[in-house]
N, C-alpha and C positions, 0 to 999 in steps of 0.2 A: 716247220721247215718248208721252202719254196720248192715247191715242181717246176719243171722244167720242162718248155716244149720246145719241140726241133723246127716250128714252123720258124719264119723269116717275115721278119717288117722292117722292110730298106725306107730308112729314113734318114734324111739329110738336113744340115743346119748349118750350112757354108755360108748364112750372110745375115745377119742380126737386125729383126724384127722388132725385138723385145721393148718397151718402152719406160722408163722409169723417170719418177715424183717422187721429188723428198725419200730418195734413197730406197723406193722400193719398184723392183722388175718385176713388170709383167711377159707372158710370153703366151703365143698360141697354142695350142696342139695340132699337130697333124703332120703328114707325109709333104708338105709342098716346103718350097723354101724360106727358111727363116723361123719356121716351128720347131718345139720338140718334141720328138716323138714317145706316143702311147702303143700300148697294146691290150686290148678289151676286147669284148663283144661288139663291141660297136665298128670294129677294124678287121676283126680276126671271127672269120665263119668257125662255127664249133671251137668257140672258145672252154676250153675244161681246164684252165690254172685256177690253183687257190685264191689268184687275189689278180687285181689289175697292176700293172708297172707304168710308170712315168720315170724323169728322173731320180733316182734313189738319193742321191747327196749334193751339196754344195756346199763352197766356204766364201765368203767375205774376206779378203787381205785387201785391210785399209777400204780403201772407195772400189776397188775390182769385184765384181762376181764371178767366180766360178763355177759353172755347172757341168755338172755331170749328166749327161744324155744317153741314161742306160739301154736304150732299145737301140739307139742311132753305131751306139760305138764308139762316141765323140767326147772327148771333155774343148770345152767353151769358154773365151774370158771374157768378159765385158766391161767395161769401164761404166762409171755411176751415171751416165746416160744411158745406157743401152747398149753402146758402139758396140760390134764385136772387136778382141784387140787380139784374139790367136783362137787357132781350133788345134787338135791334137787328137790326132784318128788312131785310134789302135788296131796297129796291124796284128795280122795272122788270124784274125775271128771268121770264122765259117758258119755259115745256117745263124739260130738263131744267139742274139747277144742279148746279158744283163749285168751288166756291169753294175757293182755294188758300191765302192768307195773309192776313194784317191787319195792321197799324199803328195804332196810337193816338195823338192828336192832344192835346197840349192841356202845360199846364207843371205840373199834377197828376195823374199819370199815376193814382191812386185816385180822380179825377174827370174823367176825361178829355171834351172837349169832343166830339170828332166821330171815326170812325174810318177810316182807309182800308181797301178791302174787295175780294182781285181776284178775278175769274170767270172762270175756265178756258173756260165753255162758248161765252163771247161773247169772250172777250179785253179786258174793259173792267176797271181798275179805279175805285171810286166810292168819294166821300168823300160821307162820309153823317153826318149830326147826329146825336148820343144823344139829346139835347132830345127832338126832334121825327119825325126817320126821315125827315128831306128830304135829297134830294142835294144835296150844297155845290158839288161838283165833279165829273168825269168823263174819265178819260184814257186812252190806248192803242187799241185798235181793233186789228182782227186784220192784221199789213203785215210788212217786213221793211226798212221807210225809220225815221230815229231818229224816237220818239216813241212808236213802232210795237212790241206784244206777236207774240210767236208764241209762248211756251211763260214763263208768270211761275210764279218758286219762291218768291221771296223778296220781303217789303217793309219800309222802314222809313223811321221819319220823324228828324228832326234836329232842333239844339233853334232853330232859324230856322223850321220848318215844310214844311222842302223834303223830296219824297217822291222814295225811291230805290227803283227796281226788277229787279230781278235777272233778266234772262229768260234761263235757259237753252239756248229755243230760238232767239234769234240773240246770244247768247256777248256780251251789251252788259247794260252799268248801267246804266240811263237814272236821269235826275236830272230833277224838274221842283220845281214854285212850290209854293207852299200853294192856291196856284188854279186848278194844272193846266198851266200854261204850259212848255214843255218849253228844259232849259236845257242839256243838254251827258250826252253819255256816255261810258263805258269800257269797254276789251274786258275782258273777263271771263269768266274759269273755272271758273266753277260752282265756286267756293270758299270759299260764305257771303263776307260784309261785315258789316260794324258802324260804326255811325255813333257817337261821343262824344259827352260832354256839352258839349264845344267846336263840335260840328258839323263836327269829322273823319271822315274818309272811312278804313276800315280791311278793306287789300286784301291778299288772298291771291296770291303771282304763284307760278307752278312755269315753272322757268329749266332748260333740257338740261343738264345734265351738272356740274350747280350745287347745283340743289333747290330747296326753296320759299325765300321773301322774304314779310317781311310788311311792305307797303308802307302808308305814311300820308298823304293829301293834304288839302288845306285845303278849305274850302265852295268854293271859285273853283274848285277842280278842279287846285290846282299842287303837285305833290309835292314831299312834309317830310320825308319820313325813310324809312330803306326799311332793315330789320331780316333778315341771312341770318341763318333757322330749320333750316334743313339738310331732316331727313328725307326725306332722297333716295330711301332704301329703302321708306317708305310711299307707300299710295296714297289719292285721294279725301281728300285733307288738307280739313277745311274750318274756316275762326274761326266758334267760336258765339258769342261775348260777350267784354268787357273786364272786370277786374276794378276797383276803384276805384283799386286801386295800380298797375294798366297792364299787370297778368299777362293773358294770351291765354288762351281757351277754344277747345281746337283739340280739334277730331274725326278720326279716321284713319283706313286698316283698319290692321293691325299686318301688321309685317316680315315674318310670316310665310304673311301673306297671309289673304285673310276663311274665317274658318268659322263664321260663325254671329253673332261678336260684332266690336262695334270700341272702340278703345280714345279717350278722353277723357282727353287731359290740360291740366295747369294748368298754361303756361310763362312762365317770366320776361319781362318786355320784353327781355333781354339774353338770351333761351336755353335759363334753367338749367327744367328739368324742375320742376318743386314738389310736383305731387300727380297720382295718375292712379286709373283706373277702367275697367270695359269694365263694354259690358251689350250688349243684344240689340237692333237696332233694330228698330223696323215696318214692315211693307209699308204702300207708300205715302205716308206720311206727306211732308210738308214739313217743318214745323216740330215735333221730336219730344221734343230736348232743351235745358232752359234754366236755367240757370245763374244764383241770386239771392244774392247776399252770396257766401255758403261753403256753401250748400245748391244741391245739382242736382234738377232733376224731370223726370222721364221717364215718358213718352207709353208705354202698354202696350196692343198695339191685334194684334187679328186680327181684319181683316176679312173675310176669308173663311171663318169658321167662324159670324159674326155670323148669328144673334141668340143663338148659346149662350154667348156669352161676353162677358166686359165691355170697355169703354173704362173703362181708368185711367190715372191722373195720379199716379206718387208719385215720395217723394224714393229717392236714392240716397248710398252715403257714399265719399266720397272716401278714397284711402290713400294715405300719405305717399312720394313716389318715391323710391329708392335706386340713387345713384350704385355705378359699378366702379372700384374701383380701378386707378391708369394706371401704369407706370414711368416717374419725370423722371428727369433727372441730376442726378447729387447735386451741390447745389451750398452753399457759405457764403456768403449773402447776410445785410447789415448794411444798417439802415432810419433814416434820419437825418429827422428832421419842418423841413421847410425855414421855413414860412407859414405860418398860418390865414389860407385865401379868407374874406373880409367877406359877410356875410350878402347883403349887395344884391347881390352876384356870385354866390353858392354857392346862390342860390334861384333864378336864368334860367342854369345854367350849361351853357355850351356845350363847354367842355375848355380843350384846353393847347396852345400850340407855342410852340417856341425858338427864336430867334434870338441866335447868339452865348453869352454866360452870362446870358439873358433871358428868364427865363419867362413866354410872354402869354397871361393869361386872361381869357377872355372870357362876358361875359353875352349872354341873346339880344337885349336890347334896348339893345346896343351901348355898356355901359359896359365896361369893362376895368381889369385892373392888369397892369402889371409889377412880378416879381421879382427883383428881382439872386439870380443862384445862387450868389455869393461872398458875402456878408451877409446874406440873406432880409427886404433893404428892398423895402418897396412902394410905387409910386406908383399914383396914378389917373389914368386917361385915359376918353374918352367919345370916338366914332365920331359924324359926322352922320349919323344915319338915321332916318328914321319908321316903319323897316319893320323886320320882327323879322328877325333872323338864323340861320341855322340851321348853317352851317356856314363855317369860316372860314382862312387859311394867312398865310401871315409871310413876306415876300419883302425883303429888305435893312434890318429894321426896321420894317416898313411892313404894316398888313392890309390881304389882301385878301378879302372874302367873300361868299356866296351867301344871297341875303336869302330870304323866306318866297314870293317871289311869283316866285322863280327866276332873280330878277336879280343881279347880279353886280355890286359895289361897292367902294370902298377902291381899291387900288393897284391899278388896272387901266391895260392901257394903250386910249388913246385911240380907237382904231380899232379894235377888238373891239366884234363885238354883244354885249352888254349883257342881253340874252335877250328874253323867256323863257327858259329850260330844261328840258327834263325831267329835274332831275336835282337832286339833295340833300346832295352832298358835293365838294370843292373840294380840288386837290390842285398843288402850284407845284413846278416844276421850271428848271433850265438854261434850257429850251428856252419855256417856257410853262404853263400850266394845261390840266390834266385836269377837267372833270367827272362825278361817276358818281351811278351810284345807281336809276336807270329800266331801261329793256331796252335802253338803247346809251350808251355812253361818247361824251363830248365832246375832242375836246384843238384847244385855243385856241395858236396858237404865236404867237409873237412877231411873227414875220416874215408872219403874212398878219392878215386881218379876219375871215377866214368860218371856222369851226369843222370839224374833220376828224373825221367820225363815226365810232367803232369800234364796229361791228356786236355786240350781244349780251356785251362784255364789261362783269358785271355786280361786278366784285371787281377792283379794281386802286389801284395808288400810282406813280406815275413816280420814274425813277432819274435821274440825268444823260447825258448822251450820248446823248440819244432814243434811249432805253428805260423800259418800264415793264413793273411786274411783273402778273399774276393767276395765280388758280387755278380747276382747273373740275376733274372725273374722267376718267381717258384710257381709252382703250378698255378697259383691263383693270378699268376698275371703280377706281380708287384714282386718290385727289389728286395732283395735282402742280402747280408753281409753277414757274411760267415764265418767261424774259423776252420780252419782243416789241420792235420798231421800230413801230411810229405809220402804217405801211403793215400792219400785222398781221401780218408776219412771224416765227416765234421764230429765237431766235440761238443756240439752241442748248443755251444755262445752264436747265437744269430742277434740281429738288428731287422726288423719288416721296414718299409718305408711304408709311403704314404701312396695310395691308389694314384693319385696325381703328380706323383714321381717321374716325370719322366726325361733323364737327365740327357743332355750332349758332351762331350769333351769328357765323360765320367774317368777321371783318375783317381789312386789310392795311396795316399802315403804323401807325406813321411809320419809315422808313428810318432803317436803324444809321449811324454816324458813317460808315462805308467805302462806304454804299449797301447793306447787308444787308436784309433781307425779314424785316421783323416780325411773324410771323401768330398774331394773337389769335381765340380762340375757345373752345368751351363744349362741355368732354370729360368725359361720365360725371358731369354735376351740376358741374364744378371748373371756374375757367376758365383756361386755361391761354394761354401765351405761348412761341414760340419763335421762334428768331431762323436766318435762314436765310442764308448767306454769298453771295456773287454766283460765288461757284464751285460754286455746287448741292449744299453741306454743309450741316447744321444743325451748329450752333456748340453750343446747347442749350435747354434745354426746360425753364420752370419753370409752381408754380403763380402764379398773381395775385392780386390782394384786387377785391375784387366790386366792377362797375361804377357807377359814379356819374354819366354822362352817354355819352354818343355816343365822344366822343373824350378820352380820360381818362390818356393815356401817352403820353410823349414820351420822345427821348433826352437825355442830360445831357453835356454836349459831351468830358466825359475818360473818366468813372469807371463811367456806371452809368443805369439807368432813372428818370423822373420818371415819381409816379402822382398822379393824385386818388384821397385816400381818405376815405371816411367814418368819424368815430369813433363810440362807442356812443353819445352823449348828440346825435349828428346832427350834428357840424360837420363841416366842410369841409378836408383838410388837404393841402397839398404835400407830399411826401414824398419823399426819394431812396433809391433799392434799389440798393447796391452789390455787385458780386460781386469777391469775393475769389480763389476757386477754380474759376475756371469749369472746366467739362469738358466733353467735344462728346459 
């Protein structure tokens, strides 16, 4: 946590100095005009903080920099020569200022209207006009009740205007209005967030013996979708940004732990690795690295040797990641194109489940078709709902599914609450419904109303005979697949993997025709599929064709796997994967 001293370093940056090359700013330190200011031993007689400050943050929109001039009080734009093109002086600061992050306000972020501004030294963040330099708004105060700062790292606005705040030091997101008015928080791991251009919520969770999850929630605060990332072995994971196709910008130290540098990579919504880089971070910093298109820029900053040296901004380049090669079992698989999904399905598409020889696919906004898997006719059907869907299962013919606000729709039965939930995935058995997805498991049984919590199981699929399956690491460090009873007890049926297990995007299910354990997941770049028997064998182990939605594989009731695949020209197709020769 930062101390805080009362001294004062009046420093000013009314006229831009700064000089930039192929897109990277340089800039001096110091108190004269046109530098930004420091504060160290080298400035400040009886210096006794824990650490030296410079600017804590900046962002890139488009060709502009933005700095933020924590000692001075000032945020700064620049255009990609240097120019200065506005200053933004935060009023009402007294004695000494450290201003931590900012946020921009407005629907042209190269004009933005007003900016949010936090301040270490008081705990207040302020929304302040570019116009004019008036406060619009003013929230936090130094507490540890919601609403309430003790240590802010991070901020950002949504495209509603709602401002989210990261405090590290009491482990909460706080969410308020565009006016300040405090609306709802989250625990939190100091694991970056990213807000969408939907005005989604994208959170970092780290689960024991699991590993991280990148969770998604609506502006209401109801979670959508919750993505296992694995990297169990790193540490200090954090998301820096989205990219526009939905790949992640994660931050980490590496596996082998920090010396000096940490590694940045580019991953799938589903997992797969894309592109990575390491570099060196800076003392102190908040905001250091940010991520625009397919160009990174990174914050080069020692404050402690400051004024001999500069604050820069420059890019960095990404390198293409390379997958390891894994051993499957050899197998002869034969691929038969059942359907082309219809555009108005394959553009909201939610996946697959079977019932019978019926494949039902579903859109999120509750249109549907069935396929006969004996002919590859299709019919159309439509759900009553006004609410998007997000996940969904097949019980006698019949859907049942978890709508966007975590409610629970279709074939339910009567006396079941209905939710909320916290939870993003729907799973129907014998006995009743699982829900998962959040940091506890739901199972809904037949026979009562009230839901039976299972503590922290965050990967699972039910089997029949009240059981169901998950995976976590057992002490020795390595995966296993379990059964359990619904009281949490296991019964004994495990599966170990392999030391060298160490999966991304790990999901479970849909159950093999006998109740085998499907476990799909993202090994070495590839994504692989293996099939686990209810006697704790793997049957076998192949590659897959790259994801197209959430739930995108089913079984095919005699012969073989159903997948969603995409073809090159971007359609949508059913397909069956037959194996001839399996081998275990």
């Amino acid at each position: 946590m930062k101390s805080i001293s009362l001294l004062c370093v009046a420093t000013m940056l009314s006229l831009a100095s700064a000089s930039c090359q192929a897109q990277t700013w340089n800039f001096d330190y110091g108190n004269e005009k046109g530098k930004v200011a420091f504060y160290n031993s080298n400035n400040t007689p009886n210096f006794a903080e824990d650490l030296p400050y410079g600017p804590l943050s900046f962002r890139v929109i488009n060709n502009n920099l933005w700095v933020l001039d924590s000692i001075a009080g000032k945020l700064s734009c620049f255009d990609e020569k240097g120019n200065l093109l506005k200053t933004v002086v935060v009023p009402g600061l007294e004695g000494f200022k450290l201003l931590e992050d900012f946020a921009l306000v407005g629907n042209d972020l190269n004009n933005p209207e007003s900016v949010w501004i936090a301040n270490a030294a008081d705990n207040t963040i302020r929304k302040i006009s570019i116009a004019d330099g008036k406060v619009l708004a003013q929230v936090g105060g130094a507490g540890n009740e919601p609403g309430k700062i003790i240590q802010v790292n991070q901020l950002e606005v949504d495209a509603g205007g709602r401002l989210y705040v990261g405090d590290i030091g009491r482990s909460k997101l706080s969410v308020f209005t565009s006016t300040g008015s405090f609306l709802r928080e989250y625990y939190w791991q100091s694991t970056g967030f990213v807000v969408d251009k939907y005005a989604n919520l994208h959170l970092i969770n780290y689960c024991e013996n699991v590993g991280y999850f990148h969770r998604v929630y609506s502006s209401k605060g109801q979670l959508l979708n919750s993505t296992h990332l694995g990297f169990i072995n790193n540490t200090n994971l954090k998301i820096n940004s989205l990219t526009d196709d939905g790949s992640l910008i994660l931050s980490m130290i590496p596996e082998d732990g920090y010396k000096g540098v940490l590694d940045l990579l580019k991953v799938s919504k589903y997992g797969e690795v894309l592109e990575k880089l390491q570099y060196v971070p800076p003392t102190s910093m908040n905001r250091y690295i940010q991520v625009v298109g397919n160009k990174v820029f990174q914050a080069e900053a020692n404050f402690e040797t400051a004024p001999k040296t500069k604050f820069i901004v420059k890019p960095l380049e990404w390198s293409k990641a390379k997958g390891v090669s894994s051993a499957f079992a050899s197998m002869e698989i034969k691929t038969k194109n059942i359907a082309k999904i219809p555009l108005e399905i394959s553009s909201n598409l939610v996946g697959i489940r079977v019932y019978k020889n019926l494949a039902f696919i579903l859109a999120s906004n509750g249109k549907y078709i069935t396929v006969d898997l004996t002919n590859g006719n299709i019919k159309n059907h439509k759900l009553n709902t006004s609410t998007k869907i997000i996940d969904y299962d097949v019980v006698v013919g019949k859907i049942i599914y978890l709508d966007e606000q975590g409610m629970i729709g279709g074939h339910a039965f009567p006396k079941w609450s209905k939710g909320p939930y916290d939870s993003c995935r729907i799973e129907a058995c014998d006995k009743g419904v699982i829900l998962s997805g959040g940091n506890n498991a739901y199972f809904l049984s037949k026979n009562e109303s009230a839901p039976v919590t299972l503590p922290e199981v965050y990967t699972t699929v039910p089997v029949d005979n009240g059981l169901f399956w998950s995976m976590n690491k057992n002490a020795e460090k390595r995966w296993e697949a379990n059964l359990y009873d619904y009281a949490g007890k296991k019964n004994g049926i495990k599966y170990t993997f392999s030391e060298y297990f160490e999966p991304t995007n790990l999901e479970l299910g849909p159950n093999g025709i006998d109740g085998e354990l499907l476990v799909s997941s993202t090994e070495d770049n590839s994504r692989t599929l293996a099939l686990i028997g209810n006697n704790g064998r793997m049957f076998w182990k192949i590659k897959g064709p790259q994801k197209v939605c959430n739930r995108d594989v089913a079984f095919e009731p005699i012969s073989g796997l159903l997948f969603l695949e995409k073809t090159q020209n971007g359609e949508i197709l059913l397909s069956q994967w037959i194996f001839t020769t399996p081998e275990g």
